[in-house]
ROSE-4610 file (N, C-alpha, C; in Angstrom, 1 decimal, always signed):
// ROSE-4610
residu = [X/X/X/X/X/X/X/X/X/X/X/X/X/X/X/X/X/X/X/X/X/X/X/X/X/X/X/X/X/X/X/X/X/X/X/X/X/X/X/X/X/X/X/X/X/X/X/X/X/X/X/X/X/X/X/X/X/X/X/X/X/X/X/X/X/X/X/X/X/X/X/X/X/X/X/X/X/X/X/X/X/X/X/X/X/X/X/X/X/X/X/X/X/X/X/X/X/X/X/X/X/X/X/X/X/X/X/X/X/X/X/X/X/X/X/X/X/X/X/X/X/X/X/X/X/X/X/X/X/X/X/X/X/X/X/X/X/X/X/X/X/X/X/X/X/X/X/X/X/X/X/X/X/X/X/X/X/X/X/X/X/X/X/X/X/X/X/X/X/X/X/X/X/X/X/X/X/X/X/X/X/X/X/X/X/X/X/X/X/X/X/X/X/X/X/X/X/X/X/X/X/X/X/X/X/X/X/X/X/X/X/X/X/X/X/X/X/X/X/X/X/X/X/X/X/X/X/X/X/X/X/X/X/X/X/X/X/X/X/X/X/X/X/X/X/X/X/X/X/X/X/X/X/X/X/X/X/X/X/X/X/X/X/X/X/X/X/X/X/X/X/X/X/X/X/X/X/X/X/X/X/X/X/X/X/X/X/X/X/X/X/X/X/X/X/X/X/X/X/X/X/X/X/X/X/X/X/X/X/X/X/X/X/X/X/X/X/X/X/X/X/X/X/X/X/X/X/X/X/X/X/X/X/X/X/X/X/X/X/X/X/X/X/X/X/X/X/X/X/X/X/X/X/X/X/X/X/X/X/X/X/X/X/X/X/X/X/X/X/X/X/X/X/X/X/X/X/X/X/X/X/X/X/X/X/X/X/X/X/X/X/X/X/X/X/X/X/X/X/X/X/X/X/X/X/X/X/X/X/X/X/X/X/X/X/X/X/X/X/X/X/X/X/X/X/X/X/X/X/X/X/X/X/X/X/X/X/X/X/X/X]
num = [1/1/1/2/2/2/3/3/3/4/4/4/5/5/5/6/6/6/7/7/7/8/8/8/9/9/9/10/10/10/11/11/11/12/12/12/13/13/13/14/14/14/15/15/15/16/16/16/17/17/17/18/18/18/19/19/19/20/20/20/21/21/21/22/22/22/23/23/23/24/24/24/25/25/25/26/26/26/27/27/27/28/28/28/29/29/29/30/30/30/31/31/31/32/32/32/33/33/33/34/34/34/35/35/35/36/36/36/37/37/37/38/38/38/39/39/39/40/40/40/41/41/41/42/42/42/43/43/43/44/44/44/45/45/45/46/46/46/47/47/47/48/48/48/49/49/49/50/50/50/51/51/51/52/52/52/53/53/53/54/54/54/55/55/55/56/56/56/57/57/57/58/58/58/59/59/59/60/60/60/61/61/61/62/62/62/63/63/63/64/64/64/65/65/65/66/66/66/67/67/67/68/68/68/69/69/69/70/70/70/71/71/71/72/72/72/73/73/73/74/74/74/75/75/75/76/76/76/77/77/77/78/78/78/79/79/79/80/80/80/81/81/81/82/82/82/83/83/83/84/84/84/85/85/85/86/86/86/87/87/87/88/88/88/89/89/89/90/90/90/91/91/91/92/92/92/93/93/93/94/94/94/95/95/95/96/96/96/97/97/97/98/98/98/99/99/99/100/100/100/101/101/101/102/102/102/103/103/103/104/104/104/105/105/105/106/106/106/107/107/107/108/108/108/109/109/109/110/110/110/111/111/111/112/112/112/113/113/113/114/114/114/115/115/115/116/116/116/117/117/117/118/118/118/119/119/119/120/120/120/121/121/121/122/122/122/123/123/123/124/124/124/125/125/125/126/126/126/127/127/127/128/128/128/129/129/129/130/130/130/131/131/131/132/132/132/133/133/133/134/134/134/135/135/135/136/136/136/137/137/137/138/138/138/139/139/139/140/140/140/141/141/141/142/142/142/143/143/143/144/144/144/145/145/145/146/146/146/147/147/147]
x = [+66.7/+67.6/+67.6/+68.6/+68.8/+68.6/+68.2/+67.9/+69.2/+69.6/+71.4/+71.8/+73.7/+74.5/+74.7/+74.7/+75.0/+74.4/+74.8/+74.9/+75.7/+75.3/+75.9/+77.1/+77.5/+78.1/+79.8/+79.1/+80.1/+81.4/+82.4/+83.5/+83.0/+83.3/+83.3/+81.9/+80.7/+79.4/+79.0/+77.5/+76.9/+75.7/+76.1/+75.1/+73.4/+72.8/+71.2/+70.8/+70.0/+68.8/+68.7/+69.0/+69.4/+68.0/+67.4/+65.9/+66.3/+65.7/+65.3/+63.9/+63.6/+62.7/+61.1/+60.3/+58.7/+59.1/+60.3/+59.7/+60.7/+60.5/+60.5/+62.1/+62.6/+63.8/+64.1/+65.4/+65.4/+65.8/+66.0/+66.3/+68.3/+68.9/+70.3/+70.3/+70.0/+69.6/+69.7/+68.7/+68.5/+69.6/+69.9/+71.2/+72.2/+72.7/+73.8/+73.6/+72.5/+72.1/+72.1/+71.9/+72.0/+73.4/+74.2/+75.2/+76.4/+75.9/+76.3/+76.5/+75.2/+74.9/+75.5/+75.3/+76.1/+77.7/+78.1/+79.5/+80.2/+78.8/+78.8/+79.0/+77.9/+77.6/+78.6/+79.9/+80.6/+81.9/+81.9/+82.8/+82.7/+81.4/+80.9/+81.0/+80.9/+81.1/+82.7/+83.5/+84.6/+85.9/+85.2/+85.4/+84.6/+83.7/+82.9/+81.7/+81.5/+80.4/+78.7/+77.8/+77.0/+76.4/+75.1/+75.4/+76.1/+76.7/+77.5/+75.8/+75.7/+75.3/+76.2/+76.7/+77.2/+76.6/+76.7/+75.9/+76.0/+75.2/+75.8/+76.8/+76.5/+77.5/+78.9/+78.9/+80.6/+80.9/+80.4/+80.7/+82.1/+83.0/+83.9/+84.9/+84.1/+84.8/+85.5/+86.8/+88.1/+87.7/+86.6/+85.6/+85.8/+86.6/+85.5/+84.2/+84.0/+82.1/+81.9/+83.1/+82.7/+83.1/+84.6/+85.2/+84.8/+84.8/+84.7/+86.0/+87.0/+88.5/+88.0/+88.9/+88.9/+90.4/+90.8/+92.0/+92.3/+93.5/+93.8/+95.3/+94.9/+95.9/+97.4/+98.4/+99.4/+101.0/+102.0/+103.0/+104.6/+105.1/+106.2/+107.4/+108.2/+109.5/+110.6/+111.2/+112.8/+113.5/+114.5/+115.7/+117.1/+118.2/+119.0/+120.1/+121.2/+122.8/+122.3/+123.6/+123.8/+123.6/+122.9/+122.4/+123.7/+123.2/+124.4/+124.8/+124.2/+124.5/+125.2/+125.4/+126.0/+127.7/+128.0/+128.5/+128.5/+127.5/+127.3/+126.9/+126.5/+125.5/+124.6/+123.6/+122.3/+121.5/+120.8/+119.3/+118.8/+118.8/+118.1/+116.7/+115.7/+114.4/+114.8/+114.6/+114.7/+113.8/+112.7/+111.6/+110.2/+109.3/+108.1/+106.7/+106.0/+105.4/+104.5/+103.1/+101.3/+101.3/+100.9/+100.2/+99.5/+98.6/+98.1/+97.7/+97.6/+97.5/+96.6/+96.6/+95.3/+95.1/+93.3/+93.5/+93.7/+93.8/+94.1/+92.6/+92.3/+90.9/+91.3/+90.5/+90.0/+88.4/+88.0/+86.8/+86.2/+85.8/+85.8/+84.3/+83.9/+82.9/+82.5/+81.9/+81.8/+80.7/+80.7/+79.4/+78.9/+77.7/+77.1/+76.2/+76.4/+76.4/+74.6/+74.3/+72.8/+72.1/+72.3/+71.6/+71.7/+72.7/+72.9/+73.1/+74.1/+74.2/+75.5/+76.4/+77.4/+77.3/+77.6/+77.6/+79.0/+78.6/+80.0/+80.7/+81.6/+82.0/+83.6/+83.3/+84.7/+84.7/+86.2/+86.7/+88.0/+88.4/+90.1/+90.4/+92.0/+92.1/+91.7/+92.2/+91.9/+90.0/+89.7/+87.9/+87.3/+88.4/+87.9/+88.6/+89.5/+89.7/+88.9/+87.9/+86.9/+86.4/+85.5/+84.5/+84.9/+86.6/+86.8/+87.2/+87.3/+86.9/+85.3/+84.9/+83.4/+82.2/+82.8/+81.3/+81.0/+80.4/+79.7/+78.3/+77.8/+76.4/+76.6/+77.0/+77.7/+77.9/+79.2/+80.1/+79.3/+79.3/+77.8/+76.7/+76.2/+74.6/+75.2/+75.8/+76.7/+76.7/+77.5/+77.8/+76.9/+75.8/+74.4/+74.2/+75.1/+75.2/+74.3/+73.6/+72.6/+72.0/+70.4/+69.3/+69.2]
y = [+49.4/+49.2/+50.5/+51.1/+51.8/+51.8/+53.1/+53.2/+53.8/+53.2/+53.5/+52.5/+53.1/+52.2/+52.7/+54.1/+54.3/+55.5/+56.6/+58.1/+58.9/+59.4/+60.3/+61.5/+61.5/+62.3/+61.0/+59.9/+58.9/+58.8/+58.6/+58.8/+57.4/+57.7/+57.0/+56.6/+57.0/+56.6/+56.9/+56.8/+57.5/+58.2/+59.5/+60.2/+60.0/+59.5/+58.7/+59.4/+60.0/+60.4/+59.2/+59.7/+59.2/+58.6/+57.8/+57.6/+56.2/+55.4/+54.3/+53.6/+52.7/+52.3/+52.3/+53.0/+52.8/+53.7/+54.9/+55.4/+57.1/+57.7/+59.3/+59.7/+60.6/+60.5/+60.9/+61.1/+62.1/+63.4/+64.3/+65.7/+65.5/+64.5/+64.4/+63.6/+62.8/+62.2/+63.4/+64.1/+65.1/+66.2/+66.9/+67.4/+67.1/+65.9/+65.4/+65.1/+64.9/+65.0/+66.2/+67.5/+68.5/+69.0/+69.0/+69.0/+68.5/+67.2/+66.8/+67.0/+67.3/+68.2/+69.4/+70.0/+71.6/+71.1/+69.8/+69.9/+69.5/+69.0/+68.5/+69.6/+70.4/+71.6/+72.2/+72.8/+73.3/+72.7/+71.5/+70.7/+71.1/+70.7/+70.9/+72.7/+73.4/+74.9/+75.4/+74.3/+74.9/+74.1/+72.9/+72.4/+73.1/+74.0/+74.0/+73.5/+72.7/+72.1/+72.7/+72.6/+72.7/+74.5/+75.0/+76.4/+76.7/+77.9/+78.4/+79.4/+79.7/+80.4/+81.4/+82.9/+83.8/+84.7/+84.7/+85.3/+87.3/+88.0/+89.7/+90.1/+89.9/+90.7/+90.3/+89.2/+88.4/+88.9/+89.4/+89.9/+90.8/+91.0/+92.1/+92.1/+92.5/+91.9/+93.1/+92.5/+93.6/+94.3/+95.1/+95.2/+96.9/+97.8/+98.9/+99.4/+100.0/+100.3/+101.2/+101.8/+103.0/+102.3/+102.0/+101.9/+99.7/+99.0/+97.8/+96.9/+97.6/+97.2/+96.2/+94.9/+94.1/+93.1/+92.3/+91.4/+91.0/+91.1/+90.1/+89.6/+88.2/+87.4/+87.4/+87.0/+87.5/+87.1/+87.2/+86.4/+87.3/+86.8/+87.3/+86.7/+87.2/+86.4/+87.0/+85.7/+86.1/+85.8/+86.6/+86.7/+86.5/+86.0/+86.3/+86.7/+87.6/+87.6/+89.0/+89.1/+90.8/+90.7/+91.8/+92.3/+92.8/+92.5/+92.6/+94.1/+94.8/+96.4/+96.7/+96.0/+96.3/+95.3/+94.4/+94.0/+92.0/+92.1/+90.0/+89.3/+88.4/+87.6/+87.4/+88.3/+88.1/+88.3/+87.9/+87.7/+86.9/+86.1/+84.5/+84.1/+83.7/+83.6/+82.3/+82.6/+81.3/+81.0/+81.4/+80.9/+82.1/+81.7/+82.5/+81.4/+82.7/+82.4/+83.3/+82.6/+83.2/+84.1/+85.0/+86.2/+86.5/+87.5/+88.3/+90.0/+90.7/+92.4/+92.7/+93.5/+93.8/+95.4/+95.9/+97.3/+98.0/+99.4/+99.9/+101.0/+99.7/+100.5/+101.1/+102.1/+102.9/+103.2/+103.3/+103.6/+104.8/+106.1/+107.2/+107.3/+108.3/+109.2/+110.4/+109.9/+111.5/+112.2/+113.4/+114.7/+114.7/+114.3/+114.9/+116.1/+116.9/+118.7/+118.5/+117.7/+118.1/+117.5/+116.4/+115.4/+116.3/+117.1/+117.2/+116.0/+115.2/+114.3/+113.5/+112.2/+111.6/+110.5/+109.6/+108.6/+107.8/+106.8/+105.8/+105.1/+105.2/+104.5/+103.8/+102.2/+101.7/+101.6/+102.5/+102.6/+102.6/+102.8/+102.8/+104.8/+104.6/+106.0/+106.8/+106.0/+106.2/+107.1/+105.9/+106.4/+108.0/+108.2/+109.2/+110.3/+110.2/+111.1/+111.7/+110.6/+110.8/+111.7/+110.9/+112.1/+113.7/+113.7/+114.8/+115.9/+115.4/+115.8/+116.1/+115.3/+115.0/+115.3/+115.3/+115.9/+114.7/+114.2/+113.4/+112.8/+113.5/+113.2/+112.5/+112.6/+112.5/+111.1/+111.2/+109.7/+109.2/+108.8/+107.9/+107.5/+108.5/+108.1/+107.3/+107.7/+106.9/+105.1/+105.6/+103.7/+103.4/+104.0/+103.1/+103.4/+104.0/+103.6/+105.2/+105.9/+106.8/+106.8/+107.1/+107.4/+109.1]
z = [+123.1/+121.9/+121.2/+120.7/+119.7/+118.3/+117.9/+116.4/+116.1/+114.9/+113.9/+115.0/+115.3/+115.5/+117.0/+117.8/+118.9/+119.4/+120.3/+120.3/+118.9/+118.9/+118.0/+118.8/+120.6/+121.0/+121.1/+121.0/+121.2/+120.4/+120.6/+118.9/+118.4/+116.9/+116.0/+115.5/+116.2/+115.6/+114.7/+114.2/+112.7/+113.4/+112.5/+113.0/+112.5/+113.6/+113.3/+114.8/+114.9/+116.1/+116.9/+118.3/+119.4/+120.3/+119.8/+119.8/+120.3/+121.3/+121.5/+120.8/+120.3/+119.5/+120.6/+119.8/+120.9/+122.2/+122.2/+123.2/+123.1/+123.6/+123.5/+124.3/+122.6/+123.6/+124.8/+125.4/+126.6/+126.3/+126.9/+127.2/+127.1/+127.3/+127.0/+125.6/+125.3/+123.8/+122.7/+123.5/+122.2/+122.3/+123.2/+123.4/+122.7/+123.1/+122.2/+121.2/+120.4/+118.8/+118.2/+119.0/+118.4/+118.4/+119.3/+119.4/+118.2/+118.4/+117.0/+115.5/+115.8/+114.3/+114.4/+115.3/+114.5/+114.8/+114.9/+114.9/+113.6/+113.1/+111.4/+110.7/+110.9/+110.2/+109.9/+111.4/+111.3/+110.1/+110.4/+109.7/+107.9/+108.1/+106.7/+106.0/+106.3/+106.4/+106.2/+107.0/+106.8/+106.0/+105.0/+103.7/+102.6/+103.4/+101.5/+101.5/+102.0/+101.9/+102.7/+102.1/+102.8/+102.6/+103.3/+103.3/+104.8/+104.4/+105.7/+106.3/+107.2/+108.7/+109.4/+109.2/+110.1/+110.6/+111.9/+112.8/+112.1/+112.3/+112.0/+112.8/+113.6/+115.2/+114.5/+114.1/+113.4/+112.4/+111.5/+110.4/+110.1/+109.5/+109.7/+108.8/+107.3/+106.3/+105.9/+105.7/+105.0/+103.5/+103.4/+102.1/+102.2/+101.5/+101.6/+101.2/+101.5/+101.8/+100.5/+99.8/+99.0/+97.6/+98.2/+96.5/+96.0/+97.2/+97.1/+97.1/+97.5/+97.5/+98.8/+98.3/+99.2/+98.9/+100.1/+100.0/+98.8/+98.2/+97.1/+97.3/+96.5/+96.7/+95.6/+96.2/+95.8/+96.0/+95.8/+96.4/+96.8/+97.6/+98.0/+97.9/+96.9/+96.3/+96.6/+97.0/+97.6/+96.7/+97.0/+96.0/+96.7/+96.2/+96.4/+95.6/+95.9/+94.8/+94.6/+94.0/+93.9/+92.4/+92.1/+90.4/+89.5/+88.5/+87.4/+87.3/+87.4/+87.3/+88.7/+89.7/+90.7/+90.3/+89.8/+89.7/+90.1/+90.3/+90.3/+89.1/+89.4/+88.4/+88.1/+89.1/+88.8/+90.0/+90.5/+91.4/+90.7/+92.0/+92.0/+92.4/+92.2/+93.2/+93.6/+94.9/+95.9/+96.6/+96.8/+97.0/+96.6/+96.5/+96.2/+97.0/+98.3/+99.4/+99.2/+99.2/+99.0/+100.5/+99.8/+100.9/+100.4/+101.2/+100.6/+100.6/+100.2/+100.1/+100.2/+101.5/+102.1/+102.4/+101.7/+101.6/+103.0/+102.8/+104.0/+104.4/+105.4/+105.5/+107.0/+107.2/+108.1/+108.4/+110.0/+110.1/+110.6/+109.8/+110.6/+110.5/+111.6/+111.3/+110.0/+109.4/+108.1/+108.7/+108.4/+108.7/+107.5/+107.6/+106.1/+106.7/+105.9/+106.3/+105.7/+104.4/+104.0/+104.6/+105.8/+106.7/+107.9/+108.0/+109.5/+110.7/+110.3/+110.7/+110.4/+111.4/+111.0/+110.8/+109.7/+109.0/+109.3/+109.8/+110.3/+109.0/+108.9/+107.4/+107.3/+107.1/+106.9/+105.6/+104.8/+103.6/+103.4/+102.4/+102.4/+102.1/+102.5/+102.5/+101.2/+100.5/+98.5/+98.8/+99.5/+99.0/+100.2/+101.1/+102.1/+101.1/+100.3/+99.7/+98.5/+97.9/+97.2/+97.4/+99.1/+99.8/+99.9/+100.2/+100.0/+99.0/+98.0/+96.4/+96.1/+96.2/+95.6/+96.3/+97.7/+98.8/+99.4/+100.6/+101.3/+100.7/+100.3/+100.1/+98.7/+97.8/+96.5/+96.8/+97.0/+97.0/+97.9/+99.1/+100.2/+99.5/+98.7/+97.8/+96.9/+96.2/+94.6/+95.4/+96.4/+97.2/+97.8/+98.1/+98.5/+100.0/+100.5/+102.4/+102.8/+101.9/+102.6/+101.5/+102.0/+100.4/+100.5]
């Protein structure tokens, strides 16, 4: 007999540890209990709920590295009719649709000439222009990405 109401790989069960009462699960029992769970986990992670878990290798955030520009949100409004200075009645919004603006990053190699060495760096064009105002070593140290 089972402990809870079923498997937990089964539809519609509750998830309870796939354990027969007085005896040791099996090697598929437990499988499909873990299985389970990270299907929760996922579920739960991607309401909100719960802590999230990302792996590094996944990581690949639209962030730059120097200045901190990242995505913002924002909207895109349509119009229609010809403007009064042209001769109509106006311009109308006919709808307004969430997007969002997203910086313009790039990922180059920099030389830092006092390291003798190149420093990989995803930033926006704004911030490589810094570097090239202000020196490599300068702006890189200032942002933390070399000591």
């Amino acid at each position: 007999m089972l402990r809870g109401s079923a498997f937990p790989c089964m539809p519609g069960a509750a998830l309870s540890p796939p354990m027969a009462v007085g005896t040791e699960p099996t090697a598929e029992e437990l499988l499909c209990y873990a299985s389970a769970l990270a299907k929760n986990s996922r579920k739960q992670n991607l309401t909100g709920g719960g802590e999230q878990v990302i792996s590094p290798t996944l990581i690949m955030s639209r962030k730059c590295s120097i200045t901190g520009a990242k995505p913002v949100r924002g909207s895109k409004i349509h119009r229609r009719g010809l403007a009064k200075k042209k001769g109509g009645i106006g311009m109308h919004v006919t709808a307004v649709t969430p997007r969002f603006f997203q910086p313009n990053l790039k990922t180059k190699r920099v030389w830092v000439s006092e390291l003798k060495k190149f420093v990989t760096v995803k930033a926006t064009v704004r911030a490589f222009k810094t570097i090239s105002k202000n020196g490599a070593l300068k702006t890189l140290g200032k942002a933390g990405l070399i000591k």
